[in-house]
DOFI-100056 format. One record per residue (C-alpha): residue number from 1; residue in one letter; x, y, z. Coordinates in Angstrom, 2 decimals. Example, Ala and Ser with C-alpha at 12.3 -4.5 7.8 and 13.67 -1.06 7.14 Angstrom:
residues 2
i | aa | xx | yy | zz
1 | A | 12.30 | -4.50 | 7.80
2 | S | 13.67 | -1.06 | 7.14
end
This chain:
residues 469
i | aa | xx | yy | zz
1 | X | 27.78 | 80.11 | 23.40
2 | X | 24.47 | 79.99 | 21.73
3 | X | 21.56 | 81.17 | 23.46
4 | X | 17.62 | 80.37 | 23.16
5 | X | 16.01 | 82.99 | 21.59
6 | X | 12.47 | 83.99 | 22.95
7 | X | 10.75 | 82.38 | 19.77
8 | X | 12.62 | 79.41 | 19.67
9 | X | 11.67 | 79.08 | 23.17
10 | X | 7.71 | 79.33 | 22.14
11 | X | 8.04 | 76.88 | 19.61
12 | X | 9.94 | 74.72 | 21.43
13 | X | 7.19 | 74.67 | 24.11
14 | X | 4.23 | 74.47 | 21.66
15 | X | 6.07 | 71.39 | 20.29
16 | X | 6.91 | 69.47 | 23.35
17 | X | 3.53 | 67.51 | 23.53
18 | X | 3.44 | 66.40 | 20.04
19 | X | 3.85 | 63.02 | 19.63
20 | X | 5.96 | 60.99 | 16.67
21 | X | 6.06 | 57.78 | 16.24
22 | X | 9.39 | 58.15 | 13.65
23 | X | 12.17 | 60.50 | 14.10
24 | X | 12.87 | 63.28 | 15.92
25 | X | 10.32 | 66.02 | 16.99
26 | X | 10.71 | 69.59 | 15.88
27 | X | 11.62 | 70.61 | 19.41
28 | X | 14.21 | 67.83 | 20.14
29 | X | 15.81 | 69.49 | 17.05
30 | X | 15.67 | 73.03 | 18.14
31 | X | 17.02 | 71.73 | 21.43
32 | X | 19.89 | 69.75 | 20.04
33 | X | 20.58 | 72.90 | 17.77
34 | X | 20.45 | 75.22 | 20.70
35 | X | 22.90 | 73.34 | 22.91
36 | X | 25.48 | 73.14 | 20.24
37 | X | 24.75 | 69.44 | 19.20
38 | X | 26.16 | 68.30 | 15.23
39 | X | 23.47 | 69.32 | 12.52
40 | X | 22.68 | 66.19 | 11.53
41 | X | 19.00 | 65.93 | 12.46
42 | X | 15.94 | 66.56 | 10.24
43 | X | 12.26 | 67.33 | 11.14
44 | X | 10.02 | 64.64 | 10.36
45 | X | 8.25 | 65.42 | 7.01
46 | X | 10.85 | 67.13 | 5.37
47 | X | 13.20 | 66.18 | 1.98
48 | X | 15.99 | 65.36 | 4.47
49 | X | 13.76 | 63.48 | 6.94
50 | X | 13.08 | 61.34 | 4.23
51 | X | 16.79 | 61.19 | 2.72
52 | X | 18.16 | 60.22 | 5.90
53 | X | 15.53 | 57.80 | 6.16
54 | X | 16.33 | 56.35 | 2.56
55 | X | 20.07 | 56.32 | 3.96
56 | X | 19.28 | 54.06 | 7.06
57 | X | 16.83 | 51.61 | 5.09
58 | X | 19.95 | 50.88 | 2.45
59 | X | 22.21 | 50.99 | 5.28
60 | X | 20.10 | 48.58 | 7.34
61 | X | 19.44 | 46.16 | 4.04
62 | X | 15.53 | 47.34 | 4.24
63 | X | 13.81 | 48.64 | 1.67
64 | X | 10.47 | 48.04 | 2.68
65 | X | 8.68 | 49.27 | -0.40
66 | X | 11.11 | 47.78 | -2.58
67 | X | 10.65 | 44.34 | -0.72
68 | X | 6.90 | 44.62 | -0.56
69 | X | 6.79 | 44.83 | -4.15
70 | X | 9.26 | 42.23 | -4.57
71 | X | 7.17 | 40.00 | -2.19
72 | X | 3.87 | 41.09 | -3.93
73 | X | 5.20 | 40.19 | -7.14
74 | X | 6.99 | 36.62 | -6.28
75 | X | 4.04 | 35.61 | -4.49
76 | X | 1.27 | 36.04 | -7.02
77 | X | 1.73 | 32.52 | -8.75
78 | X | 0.20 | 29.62 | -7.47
79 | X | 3.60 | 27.80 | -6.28
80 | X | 4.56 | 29.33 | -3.09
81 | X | 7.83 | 27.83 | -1.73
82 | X | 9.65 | 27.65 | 1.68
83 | X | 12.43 | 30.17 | 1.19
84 | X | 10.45 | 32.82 | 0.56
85 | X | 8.75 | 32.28 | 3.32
86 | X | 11.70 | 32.06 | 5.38
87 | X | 13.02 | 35.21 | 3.32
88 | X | 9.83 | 37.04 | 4.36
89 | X | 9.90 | 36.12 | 8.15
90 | X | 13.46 | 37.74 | 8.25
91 | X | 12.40 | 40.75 | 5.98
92 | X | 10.09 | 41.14 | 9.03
93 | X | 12.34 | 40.14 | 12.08
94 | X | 15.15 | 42.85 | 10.72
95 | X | 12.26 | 45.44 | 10.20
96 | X | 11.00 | 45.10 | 13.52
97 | X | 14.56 | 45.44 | 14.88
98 | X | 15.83 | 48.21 | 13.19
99 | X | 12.46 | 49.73 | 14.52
100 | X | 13.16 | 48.86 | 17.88
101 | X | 16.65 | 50.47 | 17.79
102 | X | 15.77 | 53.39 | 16.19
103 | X | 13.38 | 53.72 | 18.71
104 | X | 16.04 | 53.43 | 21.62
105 | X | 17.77 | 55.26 | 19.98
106 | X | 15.31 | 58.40 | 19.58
107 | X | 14.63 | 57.56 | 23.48
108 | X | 18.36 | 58.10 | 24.24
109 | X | 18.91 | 60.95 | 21.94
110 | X | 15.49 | 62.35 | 23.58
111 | X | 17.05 | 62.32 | 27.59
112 | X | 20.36 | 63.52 | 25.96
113 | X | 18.59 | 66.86 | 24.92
114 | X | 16.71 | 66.96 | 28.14
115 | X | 19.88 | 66.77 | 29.68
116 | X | 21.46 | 69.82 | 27.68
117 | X | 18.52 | 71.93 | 28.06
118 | X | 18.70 | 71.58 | 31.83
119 | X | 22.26 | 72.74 | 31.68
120 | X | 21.37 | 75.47 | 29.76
121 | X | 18.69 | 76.96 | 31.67
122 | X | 20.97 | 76.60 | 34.62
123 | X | 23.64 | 78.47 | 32.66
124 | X | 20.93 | 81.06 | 31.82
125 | X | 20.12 | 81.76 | 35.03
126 | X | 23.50 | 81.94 | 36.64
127 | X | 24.01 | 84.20 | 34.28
128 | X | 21.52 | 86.90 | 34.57
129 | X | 21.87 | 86.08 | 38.45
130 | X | 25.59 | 87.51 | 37.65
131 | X | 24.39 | 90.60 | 35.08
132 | X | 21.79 | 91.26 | 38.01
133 | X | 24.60 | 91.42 | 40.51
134 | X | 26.42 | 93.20 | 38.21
135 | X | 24.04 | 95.74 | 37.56
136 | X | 23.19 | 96.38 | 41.47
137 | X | 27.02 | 96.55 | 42.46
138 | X | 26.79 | 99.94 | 39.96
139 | X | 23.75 | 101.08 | 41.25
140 | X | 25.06 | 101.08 | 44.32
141 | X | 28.29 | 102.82 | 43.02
142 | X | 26.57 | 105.45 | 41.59
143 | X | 24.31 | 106.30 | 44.78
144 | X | 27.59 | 106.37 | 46.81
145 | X | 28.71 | 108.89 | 44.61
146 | X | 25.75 | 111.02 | 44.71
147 | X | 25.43 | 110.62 | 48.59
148 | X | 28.61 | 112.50 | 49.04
149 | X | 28.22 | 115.33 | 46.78
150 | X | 24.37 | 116.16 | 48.33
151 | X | 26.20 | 116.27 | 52.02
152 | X | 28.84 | 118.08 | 50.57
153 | X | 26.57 | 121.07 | 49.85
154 | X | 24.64 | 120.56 | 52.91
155 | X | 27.23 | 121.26 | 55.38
156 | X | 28.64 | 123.86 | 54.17
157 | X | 26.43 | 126.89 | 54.29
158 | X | 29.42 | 129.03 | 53.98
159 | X | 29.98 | 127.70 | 50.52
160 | X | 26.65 | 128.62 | 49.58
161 | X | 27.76 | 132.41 | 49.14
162 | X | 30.63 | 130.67 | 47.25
163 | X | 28.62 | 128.93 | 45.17
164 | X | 26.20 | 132.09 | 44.56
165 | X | 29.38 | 134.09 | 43.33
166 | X | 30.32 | 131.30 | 41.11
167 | X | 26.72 | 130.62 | 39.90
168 | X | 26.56 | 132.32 | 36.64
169 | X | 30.09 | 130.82 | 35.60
170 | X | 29.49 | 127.26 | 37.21
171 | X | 25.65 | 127.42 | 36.08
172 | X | 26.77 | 125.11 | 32.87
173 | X | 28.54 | 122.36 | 34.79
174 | X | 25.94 | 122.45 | 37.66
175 | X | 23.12 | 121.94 | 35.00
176 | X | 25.34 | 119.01 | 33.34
177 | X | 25.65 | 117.50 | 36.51
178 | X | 22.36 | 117.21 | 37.46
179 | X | 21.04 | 115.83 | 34.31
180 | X | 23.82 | 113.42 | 35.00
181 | X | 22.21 | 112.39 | 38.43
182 | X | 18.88 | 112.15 | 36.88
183 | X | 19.96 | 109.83 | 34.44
184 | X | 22.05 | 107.71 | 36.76
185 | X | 18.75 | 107.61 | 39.06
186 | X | 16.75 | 106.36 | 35.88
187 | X | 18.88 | 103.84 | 35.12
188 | X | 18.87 | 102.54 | 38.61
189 | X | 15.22 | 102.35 | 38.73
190 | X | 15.22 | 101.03 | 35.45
191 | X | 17.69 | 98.40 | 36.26
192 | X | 15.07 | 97.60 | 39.12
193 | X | 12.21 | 97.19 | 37.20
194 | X | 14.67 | 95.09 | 34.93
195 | X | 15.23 | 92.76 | 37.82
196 | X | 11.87 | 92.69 | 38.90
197 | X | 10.42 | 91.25 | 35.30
198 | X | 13.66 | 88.94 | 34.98
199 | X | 12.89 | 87.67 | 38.37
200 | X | 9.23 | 87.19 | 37.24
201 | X | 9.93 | 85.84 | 33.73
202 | X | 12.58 | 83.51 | 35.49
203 | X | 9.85 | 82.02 | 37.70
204 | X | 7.42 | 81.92 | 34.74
205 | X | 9.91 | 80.15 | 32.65
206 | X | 10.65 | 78.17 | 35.07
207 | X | 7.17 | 76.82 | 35.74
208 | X | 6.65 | 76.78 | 31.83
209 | X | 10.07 | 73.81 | 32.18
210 | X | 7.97 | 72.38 | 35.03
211 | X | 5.30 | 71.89 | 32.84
212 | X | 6.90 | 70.96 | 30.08
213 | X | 8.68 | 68.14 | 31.80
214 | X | 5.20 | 67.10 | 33.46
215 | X | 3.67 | 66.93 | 29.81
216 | X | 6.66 | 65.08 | 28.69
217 | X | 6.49 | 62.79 | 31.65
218 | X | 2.54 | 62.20 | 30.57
219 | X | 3.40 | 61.92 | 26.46
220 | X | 5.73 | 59.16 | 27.32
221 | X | 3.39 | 57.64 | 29.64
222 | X | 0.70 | 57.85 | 27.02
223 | X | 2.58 | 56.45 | 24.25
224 | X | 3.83 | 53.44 | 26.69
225 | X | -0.41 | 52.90 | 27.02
226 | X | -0.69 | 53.29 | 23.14
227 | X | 2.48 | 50.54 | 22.47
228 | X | 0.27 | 48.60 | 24.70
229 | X | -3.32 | 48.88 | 22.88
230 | X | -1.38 | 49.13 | 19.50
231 | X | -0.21 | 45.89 | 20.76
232 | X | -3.31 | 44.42 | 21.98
233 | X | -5.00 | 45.55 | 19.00
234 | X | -2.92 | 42.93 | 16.92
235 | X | -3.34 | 40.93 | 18.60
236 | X | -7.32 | 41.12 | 18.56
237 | X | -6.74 | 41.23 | 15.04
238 | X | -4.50 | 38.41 | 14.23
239 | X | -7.35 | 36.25 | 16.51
240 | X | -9.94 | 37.74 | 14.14
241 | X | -8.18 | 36.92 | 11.42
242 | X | -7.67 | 33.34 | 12.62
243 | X | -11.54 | 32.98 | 13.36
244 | X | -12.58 | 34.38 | 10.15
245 | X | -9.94 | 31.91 | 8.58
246 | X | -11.55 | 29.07 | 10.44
247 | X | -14.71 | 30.07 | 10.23
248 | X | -14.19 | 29.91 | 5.99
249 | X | -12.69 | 27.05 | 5.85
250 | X | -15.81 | 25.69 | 8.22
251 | X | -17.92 | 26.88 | 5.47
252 | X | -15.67 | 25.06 | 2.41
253 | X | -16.31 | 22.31 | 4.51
254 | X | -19.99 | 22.51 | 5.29
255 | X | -20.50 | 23.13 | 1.29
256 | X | -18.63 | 20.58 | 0.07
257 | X | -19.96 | 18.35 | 2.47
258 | X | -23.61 | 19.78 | 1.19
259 | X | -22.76 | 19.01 | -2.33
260 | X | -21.72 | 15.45 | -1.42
261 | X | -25.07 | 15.00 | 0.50
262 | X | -27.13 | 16.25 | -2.79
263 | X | -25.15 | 14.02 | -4.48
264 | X | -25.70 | 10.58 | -2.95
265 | X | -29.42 | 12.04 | -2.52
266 | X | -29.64 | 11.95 | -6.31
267 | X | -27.56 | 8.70 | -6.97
268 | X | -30.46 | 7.12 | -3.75
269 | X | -33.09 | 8.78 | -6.18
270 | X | -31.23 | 6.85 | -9.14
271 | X | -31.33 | 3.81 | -7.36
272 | X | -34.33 | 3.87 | -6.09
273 | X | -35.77 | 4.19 | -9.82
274 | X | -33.62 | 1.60 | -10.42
275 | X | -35.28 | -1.05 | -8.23
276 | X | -38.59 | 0.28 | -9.14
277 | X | -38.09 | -0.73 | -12.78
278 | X | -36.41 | -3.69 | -12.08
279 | X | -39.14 | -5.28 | -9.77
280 | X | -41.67 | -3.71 | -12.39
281 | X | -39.79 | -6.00 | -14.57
282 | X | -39.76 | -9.17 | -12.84
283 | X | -43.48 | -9.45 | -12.12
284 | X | -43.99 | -8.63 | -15.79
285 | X | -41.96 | -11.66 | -16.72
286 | X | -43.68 | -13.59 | -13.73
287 | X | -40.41 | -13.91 | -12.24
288 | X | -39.33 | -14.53 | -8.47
289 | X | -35.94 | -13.32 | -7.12
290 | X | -34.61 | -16.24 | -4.84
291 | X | -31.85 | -15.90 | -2.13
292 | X | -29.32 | -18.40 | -2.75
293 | X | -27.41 | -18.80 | 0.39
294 | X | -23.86 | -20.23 | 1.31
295 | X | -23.38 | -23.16 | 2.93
296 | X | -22.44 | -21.60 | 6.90
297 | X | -25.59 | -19.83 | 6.44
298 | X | -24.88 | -16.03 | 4.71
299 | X | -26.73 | -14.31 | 1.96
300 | X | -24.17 | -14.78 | -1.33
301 | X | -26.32 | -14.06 | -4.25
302 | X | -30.01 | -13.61 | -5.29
303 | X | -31.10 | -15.50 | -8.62
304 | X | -33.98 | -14.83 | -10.99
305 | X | -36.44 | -18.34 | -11.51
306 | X | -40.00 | -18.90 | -11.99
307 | X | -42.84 | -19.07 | -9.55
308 | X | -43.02 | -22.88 | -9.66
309 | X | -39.32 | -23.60 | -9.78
310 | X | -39.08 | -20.46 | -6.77
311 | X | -41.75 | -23.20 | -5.37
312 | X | -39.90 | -26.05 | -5.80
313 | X | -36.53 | -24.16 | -4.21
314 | X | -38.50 | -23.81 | -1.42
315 | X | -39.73 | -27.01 | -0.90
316 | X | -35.64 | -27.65 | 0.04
317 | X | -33.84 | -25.98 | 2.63
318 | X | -29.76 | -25.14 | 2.65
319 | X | -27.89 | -23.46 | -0.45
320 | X | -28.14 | -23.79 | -4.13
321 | X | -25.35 | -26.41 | -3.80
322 | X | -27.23 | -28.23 | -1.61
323 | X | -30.56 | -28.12 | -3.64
324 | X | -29.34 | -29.27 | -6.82
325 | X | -27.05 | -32.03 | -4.85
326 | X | -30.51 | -33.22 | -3.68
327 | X | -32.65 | -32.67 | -7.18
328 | X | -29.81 | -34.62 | -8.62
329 | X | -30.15 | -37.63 | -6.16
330 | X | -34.06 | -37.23 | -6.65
331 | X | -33.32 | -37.80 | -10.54
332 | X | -31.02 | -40.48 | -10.14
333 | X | -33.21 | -42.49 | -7.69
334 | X | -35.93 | -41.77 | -10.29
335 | X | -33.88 | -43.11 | -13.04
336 | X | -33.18 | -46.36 | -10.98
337 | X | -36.99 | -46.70 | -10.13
338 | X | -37.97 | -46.38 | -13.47
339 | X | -35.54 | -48.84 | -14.67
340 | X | -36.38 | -51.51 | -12.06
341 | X | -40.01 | -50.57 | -13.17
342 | X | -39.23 | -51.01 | -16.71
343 | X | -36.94 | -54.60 | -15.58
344 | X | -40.46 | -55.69 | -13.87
345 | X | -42.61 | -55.10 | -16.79
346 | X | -40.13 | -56.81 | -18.79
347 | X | -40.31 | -59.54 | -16.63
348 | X | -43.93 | -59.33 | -16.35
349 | X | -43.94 | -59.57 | -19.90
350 | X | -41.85 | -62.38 | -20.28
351 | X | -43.54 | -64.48 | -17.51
352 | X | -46.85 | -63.87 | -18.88
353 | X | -45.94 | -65.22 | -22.52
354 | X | -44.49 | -67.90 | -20.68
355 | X | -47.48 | -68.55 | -18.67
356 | X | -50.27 | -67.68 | -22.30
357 | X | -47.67 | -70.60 | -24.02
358 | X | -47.72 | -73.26 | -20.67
359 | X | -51.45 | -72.70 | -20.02
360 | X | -52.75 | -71.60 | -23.25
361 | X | -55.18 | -69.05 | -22.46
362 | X | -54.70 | -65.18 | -20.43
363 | X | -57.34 | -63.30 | -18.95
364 | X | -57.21 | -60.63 | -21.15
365 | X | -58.49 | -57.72 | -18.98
366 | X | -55.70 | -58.39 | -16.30
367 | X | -53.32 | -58.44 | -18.31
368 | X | -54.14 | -54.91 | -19.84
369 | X | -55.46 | -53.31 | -16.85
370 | X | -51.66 | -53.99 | -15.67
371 | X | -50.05 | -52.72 | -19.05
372 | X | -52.15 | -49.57 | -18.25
373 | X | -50.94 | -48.98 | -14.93
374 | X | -47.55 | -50.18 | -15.98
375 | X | -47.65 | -47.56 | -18.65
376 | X | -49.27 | -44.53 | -16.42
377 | X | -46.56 | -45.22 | -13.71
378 | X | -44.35 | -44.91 | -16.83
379 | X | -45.45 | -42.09 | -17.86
380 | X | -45.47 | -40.74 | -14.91
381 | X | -42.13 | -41.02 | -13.79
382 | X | -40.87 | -39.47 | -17.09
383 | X | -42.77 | -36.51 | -16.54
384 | X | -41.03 | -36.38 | -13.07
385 | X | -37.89 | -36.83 | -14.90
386 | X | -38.23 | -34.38 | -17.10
387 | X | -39.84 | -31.70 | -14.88
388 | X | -36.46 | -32.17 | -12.76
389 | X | -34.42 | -31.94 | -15.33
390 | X | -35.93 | -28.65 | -16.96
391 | X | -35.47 | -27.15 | -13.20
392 | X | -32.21 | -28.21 | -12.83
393 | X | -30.91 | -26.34 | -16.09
394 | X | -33.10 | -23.54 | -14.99
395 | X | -31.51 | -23.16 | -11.82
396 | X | -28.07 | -23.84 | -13.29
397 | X | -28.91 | -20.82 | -15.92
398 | X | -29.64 | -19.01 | -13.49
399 | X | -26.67 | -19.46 | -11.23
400 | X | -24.41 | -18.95 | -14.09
401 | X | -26.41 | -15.48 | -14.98
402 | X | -26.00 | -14.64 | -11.31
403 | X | -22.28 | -14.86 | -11.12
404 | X | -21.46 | -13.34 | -14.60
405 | X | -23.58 | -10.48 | -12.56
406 | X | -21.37 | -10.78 | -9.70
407 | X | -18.61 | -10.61 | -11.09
408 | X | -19.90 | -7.85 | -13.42
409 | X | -20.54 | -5.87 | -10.37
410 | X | -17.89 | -6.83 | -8.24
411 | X | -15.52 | -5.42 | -11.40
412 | X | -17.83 | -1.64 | -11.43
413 | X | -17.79 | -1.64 | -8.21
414 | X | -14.05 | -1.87 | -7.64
415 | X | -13.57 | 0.28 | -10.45
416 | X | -15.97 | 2.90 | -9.04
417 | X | -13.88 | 2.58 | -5.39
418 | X | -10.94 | 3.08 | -7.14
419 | X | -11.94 | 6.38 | -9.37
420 | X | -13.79 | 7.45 | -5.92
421 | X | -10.37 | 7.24 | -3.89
422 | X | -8.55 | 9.18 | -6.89
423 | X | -10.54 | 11.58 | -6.43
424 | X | -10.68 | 12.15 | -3.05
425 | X | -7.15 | 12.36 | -3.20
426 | X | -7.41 | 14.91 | -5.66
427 | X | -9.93 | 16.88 | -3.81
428 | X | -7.95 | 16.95 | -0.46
429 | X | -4.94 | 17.87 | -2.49
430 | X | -6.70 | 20.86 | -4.53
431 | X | -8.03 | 21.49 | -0.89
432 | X | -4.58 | 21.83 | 0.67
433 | X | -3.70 | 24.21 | -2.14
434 | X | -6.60 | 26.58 | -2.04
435 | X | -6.35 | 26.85 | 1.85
436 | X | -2.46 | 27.33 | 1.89
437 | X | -3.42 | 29.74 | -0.78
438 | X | -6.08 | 31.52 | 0.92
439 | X | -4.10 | 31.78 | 3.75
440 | X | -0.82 | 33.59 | 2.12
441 | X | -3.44 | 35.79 | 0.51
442 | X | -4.73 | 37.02 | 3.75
443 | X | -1.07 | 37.48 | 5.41
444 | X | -0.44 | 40.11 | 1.96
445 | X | -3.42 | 41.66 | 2.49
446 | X | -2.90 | 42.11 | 6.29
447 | X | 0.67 | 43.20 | 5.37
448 | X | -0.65 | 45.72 | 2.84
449 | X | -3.11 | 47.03 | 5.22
450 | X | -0.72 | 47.43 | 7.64
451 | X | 1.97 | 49.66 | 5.27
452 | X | -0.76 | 51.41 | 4.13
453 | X | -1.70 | 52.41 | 7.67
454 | X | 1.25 | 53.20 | 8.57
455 | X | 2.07 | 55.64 | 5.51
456 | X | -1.17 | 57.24 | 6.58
457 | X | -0.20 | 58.02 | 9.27
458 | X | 3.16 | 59.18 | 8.43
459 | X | 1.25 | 61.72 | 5.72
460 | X | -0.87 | 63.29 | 8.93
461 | X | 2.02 | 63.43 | 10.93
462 | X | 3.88 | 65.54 | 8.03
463 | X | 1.05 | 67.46 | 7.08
464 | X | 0.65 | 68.72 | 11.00
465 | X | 4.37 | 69.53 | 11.34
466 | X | 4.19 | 71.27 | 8.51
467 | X | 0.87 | 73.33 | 9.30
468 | X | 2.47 | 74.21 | 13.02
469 | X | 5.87 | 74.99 | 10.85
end
């Protein structure tokens, strides 16, 4: 049966508080060693730690280097597609199992050894509880045999004379048995003192187990509270992560809603000019923009006409429609006036050579004071007629211009609604992209971080083992 030696023991005990977070401790391997358990363990740190840890990651289908780089490398184009994601969320959920058993398992494999070294210190001490029996029973034995020979010699004082005879050829065996006593008294109070330290570095060993158990007790207790902040610590960081992710895509927002403010600001600025030039324009030509209105009432169009036809427009309420419906009966009712006019002076004329041939003679002033105001209400009325009818081709002109404008804009404008809508489409979709981007980005990243961290940590933890080694 193999037995703890006393520098195994030391080790042993300056190991117990040191923490891993993969793979057995240096003292859970002495201790499985010591109680007979199958070499199969390695200390963390070492070239068969890590084959035995290559052996469980192709075992377990986990590579996680291997798949990191895989993952780094699929994911650096700019399609990113479902099954890799769904490959990648399994990658993870087998990782985190096979962590999770390995960790039960250390746990189990940890109690087991605390089990055995229990047993063994118990077998330890029955032990030298036995060799300390043992070693009294002949103690005892040997003073029982010494006892005897001392009262021997002091009851009989008759020997003594004996013994005096004898003395020169007895003095050899007397002298070997007395150095035989002396060293059968030494080795009892040798054998005492033994006892005395075993019993004393029983007790201390057994308070050093006390307190090893206590410490153990408080490491597992401890790491328990650093699962917890480890975990708590994620999740503070995923939130982090989440706010910092909102908080830039808040900021794409805010700047792409600033660049859309500058740029209606400078297409206002545009317009603005726009207006400026074109009124600039109109009172140069002595022009007057008229509001030519449907018939229920709303604002349809605006039309370009001259101050005395704007004048004229005015002079008539209702639409355009309306206006030249009226101008037109004006110029008809004109025309018939001036043709009844023209029927009367006919008539006039026709009655007065009648009258000049029945009476012979004509006032002659009458009859040309009326041809003069015959021919100024004449000439009068054409003027009328003509005035009306240069308005009414201005105002038809000008409606014509006005919807060839209309329609004009009506065409850019539903051209410019369209292109605008494209591209809004365009720039929520390139949006969309660039976020979904963004966002895989900073899951690599955190990944990355996270292996990193951990294979810093596994460095210090192999650089200390090997430094206490």
């Amino acid at each position: 049966m193999v037995q703890l030696k006393p520098q195994q023991t030391s080790l042993a005990s300056k190991l117990v508080v040191q923490h891993h977070q993969c793979g057995p401790s240096l003292s859970d391997c002495l201790e499985l060693e010591a109680a007979g358990q199958p070499k199969g363990l390695a200390i963390k740190g070492t070239w068969r730690y890590q084959q035995q840890q290559q052996q469980q990651y192709q075992l377990g289908g986990y590579e996680p280097h291997r798949q990191y780089h895989r993952l780094s490398v699929s994911h650096t184009g700019d399609e990113f597609s479902s099954e890799e994601d769904e490959a990648f969320v399994e990658l993870l959920e087998r990782a985190s199992d096979i962590a999770e058993a390995r960790l039960a398992a250390r746990r189990q494999a940890r109690a087991e050894a605390r089990e055995i070294r229990m047993r063994e210190l118990e077998r330890q001490q029955k032990e030298l509880e036995q060799t300390a029996d043992r070693v009294f029973d002949l103690q005892q034995q040997s003073i029982g045999l010494s006892e005897p020979a001392t009262a021997l010699v002091a009851t009989t004082p008759r020997s003594s004379r004996i013994l005096a005879q004898n003395a020169v050829t007895r003095g050899s065996a007397l002298s070997s048995r007395r150095n035989s006593e002396d060293s059968l008294e030494e080795e009892a109070r040798s054998l005492r003192d033994l006892r005395h330290e075993l019993k004393e570095v029983e007790e201390r060993f057994r308070k050093a187990m006390i307190a090893n158990a206590q410490l153990d007790n408080e490491r597992s207790s401890l790491n328990y509270q650093i699962q917890l902040l480890k975990d708590k610590l994620e999740e503070v960081e995923e939130s982090h992560s989440q706010l910092q992710r909102e908080y830039r895509e808040k900021c794409r927002d805010r700047e792409a809603l600033k660049r859309n403010n500058d740029k209606l600001s400078e297409e206002l600025k545009l317009v603005q000019g726009q207006l400026q030039e074109r009124d600039a324009l109109i009172e140069q030509h002595g022009l007057v923009i008229v509001t030519v209105e449907n018939e229920d009432g709303t604002d349809a169009h605006r039309a370009l006409v001259t101050a005395d036809n704007a004048q004229l427009l005015k002079s008539v309420p209702g639409s355009l429609d309306v206006r030249l419906k009226k101008f037109a009966a004006e110029k008809q009712e004109l025309q018939t006036e001036l043709q009844s006019l023209q029927q009367q002076l006919n008539d006039i004329k026709s009655k007065g050579r009648r009258y000049t041939s029945m009476n012979g003679s004509l006032v002659d002033d009458d009859y040309e004071d009326a041809q003069r105001e015959a021919n100024k209400l004449i000439t009068e009325y054409k003027y009328k007629l003509q005035k009306a009818e240069q308005e009414i081709a201005n105002l038809q002109a000008s409606l014509a211009r006005s919807e060839t404008q209309v329609i004009r804009y009506k065409s850019t404008a539903e051209a410019a609604e369209k292109a605008e809508s494209d591209l809004k489409i365009e720039r929520r979709k390139l949006q969309r992209e660039n976020r979904e981007a963004m966002d895989r980005l900073e899951e690599l990243e955190t990944s990355n971080n996270h292996l990193l961290k951990r294979l810093d940590k596994l460095k210090n933890v192999k650089s200390n083992i090997l430094k206490d080694i």
